[in-house]
PyMOL CGO cylinders between C-alpha atoms (Angstrom):
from pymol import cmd
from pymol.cgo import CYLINDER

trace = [
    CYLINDER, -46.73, 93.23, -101.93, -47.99, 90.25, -104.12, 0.3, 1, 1, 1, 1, 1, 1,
    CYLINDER, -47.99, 90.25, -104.12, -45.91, 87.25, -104.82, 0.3, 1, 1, 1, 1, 1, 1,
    CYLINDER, -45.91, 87.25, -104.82, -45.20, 85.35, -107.54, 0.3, 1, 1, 1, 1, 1, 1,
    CYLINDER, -45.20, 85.35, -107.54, -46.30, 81.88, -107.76, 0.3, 1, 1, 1, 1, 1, 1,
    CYLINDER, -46.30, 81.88, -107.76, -44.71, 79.06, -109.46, 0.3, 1, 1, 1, 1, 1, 1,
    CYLINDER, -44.71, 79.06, -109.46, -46.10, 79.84, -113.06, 0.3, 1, 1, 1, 1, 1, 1,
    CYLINDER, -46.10, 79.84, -113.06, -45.23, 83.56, -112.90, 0.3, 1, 1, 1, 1, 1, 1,
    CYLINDER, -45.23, 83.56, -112.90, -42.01, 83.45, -112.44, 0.3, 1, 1, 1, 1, 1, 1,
    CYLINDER, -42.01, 83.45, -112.44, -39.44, 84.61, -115.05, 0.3, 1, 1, 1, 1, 1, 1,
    CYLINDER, -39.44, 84.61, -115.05, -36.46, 81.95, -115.28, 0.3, 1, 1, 1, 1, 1, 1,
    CYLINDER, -36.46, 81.95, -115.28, -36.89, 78.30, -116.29, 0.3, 1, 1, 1, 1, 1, 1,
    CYLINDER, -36.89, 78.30, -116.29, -34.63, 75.85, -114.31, 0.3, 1, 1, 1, 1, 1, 1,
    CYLINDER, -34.63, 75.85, -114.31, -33.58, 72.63, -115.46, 0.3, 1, 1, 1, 1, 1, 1,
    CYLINDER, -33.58, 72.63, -115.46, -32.16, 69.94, -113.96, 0.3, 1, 1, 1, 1, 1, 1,
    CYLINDER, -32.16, 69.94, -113.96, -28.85, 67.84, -115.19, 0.3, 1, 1, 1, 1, 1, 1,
    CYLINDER, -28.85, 67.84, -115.19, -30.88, 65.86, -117.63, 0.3, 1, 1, 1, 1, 1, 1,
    CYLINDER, -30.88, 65.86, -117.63, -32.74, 68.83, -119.10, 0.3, 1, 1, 1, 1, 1, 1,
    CYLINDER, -32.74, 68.83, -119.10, -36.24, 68.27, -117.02, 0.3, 1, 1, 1, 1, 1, 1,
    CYLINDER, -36.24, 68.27, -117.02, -37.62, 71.42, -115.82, 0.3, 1, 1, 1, 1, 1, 1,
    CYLINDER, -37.62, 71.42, -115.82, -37.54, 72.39, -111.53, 0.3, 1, 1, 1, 1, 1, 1,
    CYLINDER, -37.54, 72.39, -111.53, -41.16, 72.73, -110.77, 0.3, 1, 1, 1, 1, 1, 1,
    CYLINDER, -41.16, 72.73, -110.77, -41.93, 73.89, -106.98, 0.3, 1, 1, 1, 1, 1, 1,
    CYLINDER, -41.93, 73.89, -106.98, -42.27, 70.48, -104.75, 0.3, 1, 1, 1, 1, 1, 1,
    CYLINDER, -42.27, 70.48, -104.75, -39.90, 68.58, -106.99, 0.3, 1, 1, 1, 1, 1, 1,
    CYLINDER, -39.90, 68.58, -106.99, -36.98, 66.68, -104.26, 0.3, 1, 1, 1, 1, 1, 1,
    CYLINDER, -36.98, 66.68, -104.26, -33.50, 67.70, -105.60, 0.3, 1, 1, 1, 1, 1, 1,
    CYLINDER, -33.50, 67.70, -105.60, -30.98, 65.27, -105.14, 0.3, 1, 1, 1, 1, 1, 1,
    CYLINDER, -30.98, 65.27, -105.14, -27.77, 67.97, -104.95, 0.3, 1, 1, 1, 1, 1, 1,
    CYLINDER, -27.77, 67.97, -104.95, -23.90, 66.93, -105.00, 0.3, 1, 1, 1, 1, 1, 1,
    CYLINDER, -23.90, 66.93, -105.00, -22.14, 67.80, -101.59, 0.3, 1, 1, 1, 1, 1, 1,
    CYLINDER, -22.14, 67.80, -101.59, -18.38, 66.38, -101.02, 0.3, 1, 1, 1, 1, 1, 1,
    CYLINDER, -18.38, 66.38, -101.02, -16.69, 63.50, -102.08, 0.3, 1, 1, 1, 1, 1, 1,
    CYLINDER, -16.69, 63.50, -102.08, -14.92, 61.87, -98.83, 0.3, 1, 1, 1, 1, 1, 1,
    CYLINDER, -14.92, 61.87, -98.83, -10.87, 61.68, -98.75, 0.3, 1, 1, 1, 1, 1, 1,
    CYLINDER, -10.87, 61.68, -98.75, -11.38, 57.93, -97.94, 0.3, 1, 1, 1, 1, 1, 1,
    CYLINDER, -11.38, 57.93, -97.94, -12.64, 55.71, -100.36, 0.3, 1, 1, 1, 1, 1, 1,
    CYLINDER, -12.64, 55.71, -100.36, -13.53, 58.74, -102.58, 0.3, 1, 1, 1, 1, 1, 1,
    CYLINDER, -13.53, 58.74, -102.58, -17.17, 57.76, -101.74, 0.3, 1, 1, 1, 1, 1, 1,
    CYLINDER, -17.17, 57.76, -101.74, -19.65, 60.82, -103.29, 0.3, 1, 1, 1, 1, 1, 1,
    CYLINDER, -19.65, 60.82, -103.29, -22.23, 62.78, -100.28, 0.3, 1, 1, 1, 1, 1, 1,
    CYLINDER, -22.23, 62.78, -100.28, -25.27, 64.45, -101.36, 0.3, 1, 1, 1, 1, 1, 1,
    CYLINDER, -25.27, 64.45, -101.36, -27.80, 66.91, -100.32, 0.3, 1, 1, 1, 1, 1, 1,
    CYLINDER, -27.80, 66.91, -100.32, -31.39, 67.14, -100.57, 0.3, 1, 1, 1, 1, 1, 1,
    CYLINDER, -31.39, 67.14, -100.57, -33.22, 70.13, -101.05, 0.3, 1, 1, 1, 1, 1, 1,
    CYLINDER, -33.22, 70.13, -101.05, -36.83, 71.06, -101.90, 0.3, 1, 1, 1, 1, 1, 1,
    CYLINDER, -36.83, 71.06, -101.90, -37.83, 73.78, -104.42, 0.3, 1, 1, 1, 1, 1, 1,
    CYLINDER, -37.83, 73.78, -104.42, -40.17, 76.29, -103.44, 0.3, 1, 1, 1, 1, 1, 1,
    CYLINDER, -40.17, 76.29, -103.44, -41.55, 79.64, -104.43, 0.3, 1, 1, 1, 1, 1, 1,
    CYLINDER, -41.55, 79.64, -104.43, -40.22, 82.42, -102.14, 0.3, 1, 1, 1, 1, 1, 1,
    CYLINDER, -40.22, 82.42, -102.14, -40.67, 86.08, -101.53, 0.3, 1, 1, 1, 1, 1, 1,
    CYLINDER, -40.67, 86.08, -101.53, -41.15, 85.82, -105.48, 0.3, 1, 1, 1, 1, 1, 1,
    CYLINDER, -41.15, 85.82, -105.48, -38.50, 83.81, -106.47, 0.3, 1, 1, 1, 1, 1, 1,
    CYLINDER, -38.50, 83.81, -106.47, -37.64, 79.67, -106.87, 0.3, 1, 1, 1, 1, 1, 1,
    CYLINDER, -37.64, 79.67, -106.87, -35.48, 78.61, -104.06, 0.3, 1, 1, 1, 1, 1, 1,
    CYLINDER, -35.48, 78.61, -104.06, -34.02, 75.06, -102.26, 0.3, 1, 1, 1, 1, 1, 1,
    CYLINDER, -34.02, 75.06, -102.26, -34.41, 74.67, -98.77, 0.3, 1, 1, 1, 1, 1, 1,
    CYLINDER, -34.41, 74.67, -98.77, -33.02, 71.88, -97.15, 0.3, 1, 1, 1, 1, 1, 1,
    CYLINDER, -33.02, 71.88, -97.15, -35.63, 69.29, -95.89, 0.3, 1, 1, 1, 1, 1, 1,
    CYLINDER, -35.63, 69.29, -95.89, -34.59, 68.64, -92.74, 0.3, 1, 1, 1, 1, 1, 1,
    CYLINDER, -34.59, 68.64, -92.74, -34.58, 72.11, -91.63, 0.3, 1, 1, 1, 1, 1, 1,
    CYLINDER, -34.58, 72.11, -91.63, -37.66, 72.68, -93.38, 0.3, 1, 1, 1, 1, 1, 1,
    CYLINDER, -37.66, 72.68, -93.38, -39.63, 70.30, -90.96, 0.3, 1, 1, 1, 1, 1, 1,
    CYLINDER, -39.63, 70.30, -90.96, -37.96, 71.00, -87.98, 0.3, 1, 1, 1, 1, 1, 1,
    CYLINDER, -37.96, 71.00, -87.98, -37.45, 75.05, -88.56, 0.3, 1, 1, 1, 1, 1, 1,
    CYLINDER, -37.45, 75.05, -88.56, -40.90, 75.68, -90.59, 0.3, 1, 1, 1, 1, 1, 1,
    CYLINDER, -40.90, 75.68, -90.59, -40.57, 77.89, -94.13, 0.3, 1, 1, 1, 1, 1, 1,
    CYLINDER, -40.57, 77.89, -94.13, -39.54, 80.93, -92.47, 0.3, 1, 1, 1, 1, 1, 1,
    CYLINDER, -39.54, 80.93, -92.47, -36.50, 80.24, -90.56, 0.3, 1, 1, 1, 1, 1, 1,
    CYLINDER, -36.50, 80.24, -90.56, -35.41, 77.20, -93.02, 0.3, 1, 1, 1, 1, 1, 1,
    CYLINDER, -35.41, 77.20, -93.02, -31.93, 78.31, -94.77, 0.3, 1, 1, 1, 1, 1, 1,
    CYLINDER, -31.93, 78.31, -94.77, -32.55, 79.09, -97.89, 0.3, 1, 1, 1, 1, 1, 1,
    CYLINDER, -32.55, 79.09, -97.89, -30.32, 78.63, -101.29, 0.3, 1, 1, 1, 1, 1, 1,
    CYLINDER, -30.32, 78.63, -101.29, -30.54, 80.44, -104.74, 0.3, 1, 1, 1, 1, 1, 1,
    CYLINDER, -30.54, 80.44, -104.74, -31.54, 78.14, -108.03, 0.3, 1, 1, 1, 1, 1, 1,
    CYLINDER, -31.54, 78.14, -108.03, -28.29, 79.91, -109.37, 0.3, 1, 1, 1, 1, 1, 1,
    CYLINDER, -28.29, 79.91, -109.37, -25.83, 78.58, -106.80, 0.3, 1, 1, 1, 1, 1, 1,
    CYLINDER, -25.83, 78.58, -106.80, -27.00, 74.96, -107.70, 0.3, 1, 1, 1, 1, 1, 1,
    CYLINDER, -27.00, 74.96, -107.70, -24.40, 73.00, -109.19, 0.3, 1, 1, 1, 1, 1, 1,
    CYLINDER, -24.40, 73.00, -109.19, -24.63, 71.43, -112.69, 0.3, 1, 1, 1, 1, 1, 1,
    CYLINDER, -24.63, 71.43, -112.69, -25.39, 68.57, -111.99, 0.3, 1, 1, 1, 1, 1, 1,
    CYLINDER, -25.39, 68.57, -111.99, -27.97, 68.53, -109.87, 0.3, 1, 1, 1, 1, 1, 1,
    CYLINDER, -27.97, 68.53, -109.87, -30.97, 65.91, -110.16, 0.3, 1, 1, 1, 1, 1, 1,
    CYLINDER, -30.97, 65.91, -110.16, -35.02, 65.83, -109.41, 0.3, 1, 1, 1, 1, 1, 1,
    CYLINDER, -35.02, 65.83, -109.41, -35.27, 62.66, -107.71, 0.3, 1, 1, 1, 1, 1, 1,
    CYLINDER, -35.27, 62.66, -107.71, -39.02, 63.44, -107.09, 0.3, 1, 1, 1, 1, 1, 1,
    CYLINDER, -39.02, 63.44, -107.09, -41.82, 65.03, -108.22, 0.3, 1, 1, 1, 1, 1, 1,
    CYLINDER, -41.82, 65.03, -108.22, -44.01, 65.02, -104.80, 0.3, 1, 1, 1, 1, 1, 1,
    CYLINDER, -44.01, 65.02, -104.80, -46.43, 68.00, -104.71, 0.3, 1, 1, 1, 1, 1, 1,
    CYLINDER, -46.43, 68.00, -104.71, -46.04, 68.78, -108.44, 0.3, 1, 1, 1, 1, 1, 1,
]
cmd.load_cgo(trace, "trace")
């Protein structure tokens, strides 16, 4: 089985101010907002290529689980409003 790389691939994501996901861009995604103080909690994820398709994985399980075992979220399940806060690796 071949996979995909980051040009091959079919969908074009975008992030809350219309800049496209590229794989290595640092996604700065909305988590909770606390009962107290209604203070806003966010996750970051990087965007990689795998199995064939764009995915986030979370950063710190990235490092400390490697690629394979890192949980892994689809592009899809990203809310609106998520943001590229960096383009490291792009």
């Amino acid at each position: 089985m071949t996979t995909k790389s980051a040009e091959e691939l079919e969908t074009i994501y975008k992030d809350c101010k219309g800049r496209q996901i590229k794989e290595g861009h640092i996604l700065k995604v909305f988590h909770f907002i606390a009962a107290k103080r209604r203070q806003k909690f966010f996750m970051y994820k990087i965007c990689a290529v795998k199995d064939g398709r764009m995915v986030a994985m979370d950063i710190h399980e990235l490092y400390s689980l490697g690629r394979e075992k890192a949980h892994t979220c689809r592009m899809e399940a990203l809310p609106a409003d998520t943001e590229i806060i960096s383009s490291y690796g792009v």
